[in-house]
C-alpha positions, 0 to 999 in steps of 0.5 A, a space after each residue: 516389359 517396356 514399361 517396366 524397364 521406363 518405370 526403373 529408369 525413372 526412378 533411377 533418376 529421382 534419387 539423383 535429382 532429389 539429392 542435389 536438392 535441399 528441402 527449401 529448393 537450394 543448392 547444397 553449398 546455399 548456406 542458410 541464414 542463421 536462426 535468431 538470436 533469443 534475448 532473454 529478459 533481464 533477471 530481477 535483482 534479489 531483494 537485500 534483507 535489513 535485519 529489525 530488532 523485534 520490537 520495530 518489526 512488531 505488529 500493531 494489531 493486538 497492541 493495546 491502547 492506553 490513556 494519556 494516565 498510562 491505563 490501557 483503554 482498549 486494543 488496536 484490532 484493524 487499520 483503515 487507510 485512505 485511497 492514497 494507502 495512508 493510514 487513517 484511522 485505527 479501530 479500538 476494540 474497548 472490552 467491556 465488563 466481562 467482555 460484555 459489552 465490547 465495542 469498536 470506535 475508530 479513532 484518526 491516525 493523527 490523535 494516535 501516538 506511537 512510542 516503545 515502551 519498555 521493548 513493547 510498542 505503546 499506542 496513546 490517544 489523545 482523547 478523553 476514554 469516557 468520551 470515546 466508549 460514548 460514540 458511535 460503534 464502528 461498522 465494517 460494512 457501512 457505507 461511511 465510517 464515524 472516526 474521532 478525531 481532535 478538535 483543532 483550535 480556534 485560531 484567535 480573533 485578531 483586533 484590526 490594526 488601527 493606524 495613526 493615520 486614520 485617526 485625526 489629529 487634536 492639534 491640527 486645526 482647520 
């Protein structure tokens, strides 16, 4: 019965103890620090929206090709662009008889004139057709790409400038 009664009086005082006590080992009037403030990121600004008429927001695949004469040679069906993304060449698709026959032939970006038409976006190339349709055909796994590009122009052959100076006078004489 002793025992008894020590056990009681030890667990009598545990409560007191314990309550004078926080978790952390502090006194009840210890404050404790206050939690970190959060800083959330910056929200992104929406996008503004600029309004296209139709026709400047037209795509350029499908759009068909035409002669420097006005008759439409072939359609654009693929754009390649460079490392830098710039665009370098378009890929033609001109139509056979029948559609037998059809043939792809990339063309340079530079050879290429864009202009609207009527409200529809006409694609020109500087080329001759005949000779387009002859080249070779345009593969899209190939390792390197057959483009057509335009022949620049020669800069003229300039003759060298003669001085007077160099020449010798007929009047002076030794």
């Amino acid at each position: 019965m002793r025992n008894k009664g020590l056990i009681l009086t030890m667990l009598a005082g545990l409560p007191t103890a314990a309550a004078a006590q926080t978790p952390y080992g502090a006194s009840p009037s210890a404050q404790l620090p206050p939690p970190p403030s959060v800083v959330l990121p910056p929200q992104p600004k929406p996008p503004t929206l600029e309004h296209l008429p139709k026709v400047r927001a037209e795509g350029l695949l499908g759009q068909p090709v035409m002669d420097m004469k006005g008759a439409v040679i072939g359609h654009v069906v693929n754009v390649l662009i460079d490392q830098a993304g710039k665009p370098k060449a378009a890929v033609v698709e001109f139509a056979g008889f029948l559609g037998l026959g059809d043939r792809n032939i990339a063309i340079a970006w530079d050879v290429l004139h864009f202009s609207v038409v009527k409200g529809q976006i006409a694609v020109v190339v500087t080329l001759d057709a005949a000779k387009l349709k002859a080249l070779p055909e345009y593969k899209s796994g190939a390792a390197s790409v057959p483009v057509a590009v335009a022949k620049t122009p020669k800069p003229p052959q300039l003759e060298p400038i003669k001085s007077d100076a160099a020449k010798p006078d007929a009047k002076a004489a030794p």
